[in-house]
N, C-alpha and C positions, 0 to 999 in steps of 0.2 A: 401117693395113690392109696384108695380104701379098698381092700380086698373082703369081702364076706369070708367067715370063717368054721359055723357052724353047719355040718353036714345035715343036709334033709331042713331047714332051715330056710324060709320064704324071706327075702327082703328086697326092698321098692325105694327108691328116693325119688321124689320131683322135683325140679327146677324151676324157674319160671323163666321163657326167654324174652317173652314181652308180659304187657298187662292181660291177651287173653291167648295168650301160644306158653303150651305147657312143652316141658321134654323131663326125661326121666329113665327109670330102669326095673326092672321087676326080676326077679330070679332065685331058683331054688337051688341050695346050694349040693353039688355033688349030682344034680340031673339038668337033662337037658334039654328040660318039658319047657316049652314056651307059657309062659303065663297071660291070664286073662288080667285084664284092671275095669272095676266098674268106676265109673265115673258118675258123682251125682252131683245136683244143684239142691241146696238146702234140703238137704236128706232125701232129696227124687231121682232116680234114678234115671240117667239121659243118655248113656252110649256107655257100650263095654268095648274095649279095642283089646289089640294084643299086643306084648312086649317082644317084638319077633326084627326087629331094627336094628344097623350095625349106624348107633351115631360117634362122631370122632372123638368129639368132646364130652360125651359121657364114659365110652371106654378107656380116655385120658385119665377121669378120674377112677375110675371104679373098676375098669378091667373085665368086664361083662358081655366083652363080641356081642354078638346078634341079639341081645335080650334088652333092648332101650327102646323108646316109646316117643312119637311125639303128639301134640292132641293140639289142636284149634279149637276153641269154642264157638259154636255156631253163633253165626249172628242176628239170628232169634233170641239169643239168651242175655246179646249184648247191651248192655244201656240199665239195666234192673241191679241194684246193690245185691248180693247174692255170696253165699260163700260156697265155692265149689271144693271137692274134696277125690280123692283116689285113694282107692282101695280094691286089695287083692282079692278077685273073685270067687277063689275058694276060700283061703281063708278067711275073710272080710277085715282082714290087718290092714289100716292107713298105712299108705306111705310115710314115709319121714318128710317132712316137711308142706303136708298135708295137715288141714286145708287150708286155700287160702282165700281171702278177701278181695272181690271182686268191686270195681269201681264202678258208680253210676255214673247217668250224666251231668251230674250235678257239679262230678268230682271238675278239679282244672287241669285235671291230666286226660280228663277223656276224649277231646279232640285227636291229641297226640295216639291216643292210643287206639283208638279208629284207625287212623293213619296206619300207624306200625303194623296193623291185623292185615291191612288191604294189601301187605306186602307179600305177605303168606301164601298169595293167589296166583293163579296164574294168568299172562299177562300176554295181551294181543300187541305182539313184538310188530307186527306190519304197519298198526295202529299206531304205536306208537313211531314208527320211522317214520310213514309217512305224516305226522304232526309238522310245520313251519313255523315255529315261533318267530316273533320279532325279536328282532337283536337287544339282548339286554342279560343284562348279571345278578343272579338270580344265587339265595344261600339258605341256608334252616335256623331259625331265632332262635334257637333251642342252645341251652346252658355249653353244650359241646361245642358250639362256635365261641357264643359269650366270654367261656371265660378261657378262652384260647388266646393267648398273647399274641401269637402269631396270626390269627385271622385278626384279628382288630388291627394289627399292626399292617397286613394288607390293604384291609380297606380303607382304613384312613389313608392309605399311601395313594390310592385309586381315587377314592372320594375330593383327594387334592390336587389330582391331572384333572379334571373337573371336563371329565369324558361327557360327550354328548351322548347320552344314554340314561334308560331307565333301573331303579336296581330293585328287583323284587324281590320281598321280603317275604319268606312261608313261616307261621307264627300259628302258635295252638292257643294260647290264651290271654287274656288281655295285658298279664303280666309279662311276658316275653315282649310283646306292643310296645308298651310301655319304657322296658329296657333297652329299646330299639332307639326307641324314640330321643331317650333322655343322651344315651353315647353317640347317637351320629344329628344332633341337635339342626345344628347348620343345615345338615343336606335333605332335610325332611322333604322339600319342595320336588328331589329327586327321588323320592321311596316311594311304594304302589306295596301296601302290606294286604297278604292274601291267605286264607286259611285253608293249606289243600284236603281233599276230601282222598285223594290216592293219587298214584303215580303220574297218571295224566294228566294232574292239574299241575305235576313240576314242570313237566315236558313241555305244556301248551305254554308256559308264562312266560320260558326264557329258552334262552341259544348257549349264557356261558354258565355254569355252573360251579362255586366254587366249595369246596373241599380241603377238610385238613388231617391231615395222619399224624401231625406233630403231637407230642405227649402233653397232658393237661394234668392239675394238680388232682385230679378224678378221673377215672378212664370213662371213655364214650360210650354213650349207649347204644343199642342193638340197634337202635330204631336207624340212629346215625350211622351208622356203618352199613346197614343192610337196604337205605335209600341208594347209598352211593351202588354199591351192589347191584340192586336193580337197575339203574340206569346204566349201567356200564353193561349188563347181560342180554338188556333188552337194545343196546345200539341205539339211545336213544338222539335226535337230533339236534346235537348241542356239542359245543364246543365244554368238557371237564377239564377242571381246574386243580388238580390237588398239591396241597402245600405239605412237602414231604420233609422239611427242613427249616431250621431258623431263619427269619426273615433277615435281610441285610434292607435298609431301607435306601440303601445309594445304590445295590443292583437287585431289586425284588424278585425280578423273575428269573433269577436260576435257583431257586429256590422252590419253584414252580413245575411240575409237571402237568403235560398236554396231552387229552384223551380227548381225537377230533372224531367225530362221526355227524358236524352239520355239515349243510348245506347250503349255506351263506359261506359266500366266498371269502377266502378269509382277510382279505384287502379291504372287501368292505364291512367285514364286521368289525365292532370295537378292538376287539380280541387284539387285531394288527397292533392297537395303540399301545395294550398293556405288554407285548411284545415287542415292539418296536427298537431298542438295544440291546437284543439279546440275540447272541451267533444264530440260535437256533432260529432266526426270523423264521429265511429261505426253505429249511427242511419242512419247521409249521406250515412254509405256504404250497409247498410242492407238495407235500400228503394232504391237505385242504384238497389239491386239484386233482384227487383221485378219487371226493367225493363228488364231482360234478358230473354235469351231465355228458354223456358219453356222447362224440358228433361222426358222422360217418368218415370225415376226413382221417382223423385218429386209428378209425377202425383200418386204415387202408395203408397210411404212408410206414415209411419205413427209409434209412440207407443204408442201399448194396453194401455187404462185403465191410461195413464199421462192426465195431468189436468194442464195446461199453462197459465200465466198471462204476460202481461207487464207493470214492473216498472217505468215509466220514472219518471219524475220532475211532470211535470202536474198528473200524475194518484197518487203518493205517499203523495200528497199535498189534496186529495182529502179525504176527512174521511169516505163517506160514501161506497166507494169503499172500502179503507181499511179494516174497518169493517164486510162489506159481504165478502171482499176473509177469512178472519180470521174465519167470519160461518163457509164458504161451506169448508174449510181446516178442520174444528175438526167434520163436520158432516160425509164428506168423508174421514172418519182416515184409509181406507186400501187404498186407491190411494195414489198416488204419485205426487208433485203439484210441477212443476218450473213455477221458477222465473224469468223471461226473463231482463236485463237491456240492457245498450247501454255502461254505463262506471263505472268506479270502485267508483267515489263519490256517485253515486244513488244506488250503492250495498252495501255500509256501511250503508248507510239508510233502505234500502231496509231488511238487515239481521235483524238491528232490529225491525222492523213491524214482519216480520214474521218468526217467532223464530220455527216455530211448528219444529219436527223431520221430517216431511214426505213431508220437502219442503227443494229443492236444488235451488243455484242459478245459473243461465248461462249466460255469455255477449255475445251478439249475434252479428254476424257480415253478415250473409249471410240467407236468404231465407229458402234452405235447412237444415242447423242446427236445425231451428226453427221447422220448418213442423215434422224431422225427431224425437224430442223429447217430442211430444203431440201426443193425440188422441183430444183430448178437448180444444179448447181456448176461456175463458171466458175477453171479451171485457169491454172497458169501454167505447167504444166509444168515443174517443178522436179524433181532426182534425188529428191527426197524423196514427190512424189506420186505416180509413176508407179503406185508399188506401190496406191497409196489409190482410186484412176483404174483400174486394172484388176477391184478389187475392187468399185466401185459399178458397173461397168459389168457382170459377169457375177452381182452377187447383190442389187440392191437395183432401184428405179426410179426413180433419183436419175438425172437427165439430165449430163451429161458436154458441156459447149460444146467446138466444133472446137478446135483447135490457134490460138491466140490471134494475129492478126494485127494490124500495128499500125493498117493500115485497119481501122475497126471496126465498120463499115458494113453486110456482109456475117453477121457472126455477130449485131448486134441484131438483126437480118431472122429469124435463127434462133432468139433465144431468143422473141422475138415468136412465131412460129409453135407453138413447143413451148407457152406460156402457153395459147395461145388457139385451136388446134386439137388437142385430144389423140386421135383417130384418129391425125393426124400423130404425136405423139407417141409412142404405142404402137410402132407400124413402127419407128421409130428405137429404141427398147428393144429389140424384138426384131434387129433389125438389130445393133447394137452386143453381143449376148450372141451371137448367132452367128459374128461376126466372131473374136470375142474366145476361143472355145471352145475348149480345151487353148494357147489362143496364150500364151509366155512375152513379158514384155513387161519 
């Protein structure tokens, strides 16, 4: 960490996070005056802002809370070679690292960097959910995929199931084209190469998108990380792909992480294919069917007096979960309690946890199954249910138990009540859908 150490003492450094997104720090050492930065283009003077910002990664280095700065250059100024520069506005001291050389359009980075600027913005989230791409597999030709051992080791694995599908290819220069070109030779006839202009031209061209976090002999660029970024923030309509781990090419996809927010069912999108032996099929296709379309039947059914858990890996690994379904099973010996899984190795585990008579098991593959075989679902609150827990709370009358405590005293009191006064019950329905109404959870 660089601490400033000279009292009464102005100093500034800038960064660059992209080609035209500056970030940085300005501060007088021993006060705790916010400073001005003029900012000019070829010695003209274009915006003075202030350094009055807590950014994470500037305080990482430097230690300067609220005195950091970030600056976009207008896109008027964009596309002209230009050397921009920052400087303290009282004292007229450059920053460190100040100034810098700005690209035209001539440069082969400038498409790319268009791109990365339009990220900076802000973005019509409804727009983009409601986009329907056709089904296809869609990645960035950018050096960060390239020389990723592990993405090429994908595709190729993909490229050689010889999926009926398009793969669309986002490419800033003819050189990346090119590079495209020459590594996936063979499959050209299946490539559709596309120059995006901003986020909506990823969203409109594909459904799956693939993604790699694994380390490369270079670290990735901003631009690369802060694509995936946007599309994960903005919900957009496509099945995310990210490669979190070394590939095995005899089982690829546990290697694979799934971020579903389409709307193509996931049976019929490809997506099934490159999933197809992997435990997690079931679970992919069950959270697929919470992005579909809501039917009033769903909205209505329900069974009396069942009592619902879900098994997975994480929640059977969990003893004190185990434990209280095992209470509330022998304390509620006239209900009837399923077992929800995703696949048959966590149903062999699963059988023997819970052995009682008055529990059946079900592997669940769709939404309605679920809804249709409970009155009651006692949660554990796992990353994986929130999403399933939001959904029966604003679309079904499937009842949702508190937040599971290990005293458990208090919520059989509850599920008691919910059984055996349904006035009560009602209220808490409607309470729970009102709560819950536009809430992101």
């Amino acid at each position: 960490m660089i601490s400033p150490i000279q009292t009464g003492k102005t100093y500034g450094v800038l960064h660059t996070e992209s080609f035209f997104s500056f970030l940085g720090f300005a501060k007088k050492v021993g006060s705790d005056e916010t400073q001005k930065i003029d900012v000019f283009l070829d010695d003209k003077l274009i915006d003075t802002i202030e350094a009055n910002e807590f950014i994470q990664k500037i305080d990482d280095m430097y230690d300067v809370e609220s005195k950091a700065f970030t600056y976009n250059l207008q896109i008027k100024y964009i596309g002209q070679k230009s050397t921009i520069s920052f400087k303290n506005h009282d004292s007229g001291e450059e920053l460190l690292s100040s100034p810098y050389n700005l690209i035209d359009k001539n440069h082969e980075d400038f498409n790319e960097a268009i791109f990365i600027d339009s990220l900076e913005g802000n973005f019509d989230n409804e727009k983009i959910q409601n986009i329907n791409p056709k089904d296809s597999i869609g990645f960035l030709a950018t050096n960060d995929n390239l020389l990723n051992k592990d993405f090429i080791k994908l595709l190729n694995t993909i490229f050689e199931k010889n999926l009926d599908t398009r793969f669309k290819v986002f490419y800033f220069n003819i050189e990346q084209k090119k590079l495209i070109s020459e590594k996936f030779n063979k499959y050209l006839s299946k490539i559709d190469f596309i120059m995006p202009k901003d986020i909506y031209d990823i969203a409109s061209n594909t459904s799956i998108y693939i993604h790699s976090s694994t380390a490369n002999e270079k670290p990735k660029s901003y631009g690369y990380h802060k694509t995936w970024q946007v599309l994960n923030q903005t919900k957009a309509t496509m099945f995310m792909i990210n490669i979190f781990e070394e590939i095995d090419e005899t089982m690829y996809s546990k290697s694979l992480k799934l971020v579903d927010n389409c709307k193509i069912e996931f049976e019929k999108s490809v997506i099934s294919k490159m999933f197809e032996n992997d435990d997690r099929y079931n679970e992919f296709r069950f959270m697929n069917s919470l992005n579909q379309p809501i039917s009033e039947e769903i909205k209505n059914i329900y069974c009396p007096n069942n009592i619902g858990f879900l098994a997975t890996k994480e929640n059977l690994e969990d003893e004190v979960y185990k434990n209280y379904l095992n209470r509330i099973i022998e304390e509620f010996s006239n209900n009837h309690f399923v077992c929800f899984v995703f696949n048959q190795k966590d149903l062999n585990i699963a059988k023997n946890i819970f052995y009682n008579i008055n529990v059946s098991f079900l592997i669940i593959k769709d939404i309605k199954k679920f809804i249709s075989s409970i009155e009651i679902y006692i949660g554990a609150l796992s990353i994986l249910e929130w999403k399933l827990i939001k959904y029966c709370r604003l679309n079904s009358n499937v009842i949702i138990t508190p937040k599971l405590k290990i005293t458990d005293k208090p919520i059989n009191d509850i599920i008691s009540k919910y059984l055996n006064d349904k006035e009560y019950k009602l209220i808490q329905i409607n309470n729970m859908k009102g709560e819950l109404n536009g809430v992101q959870i």
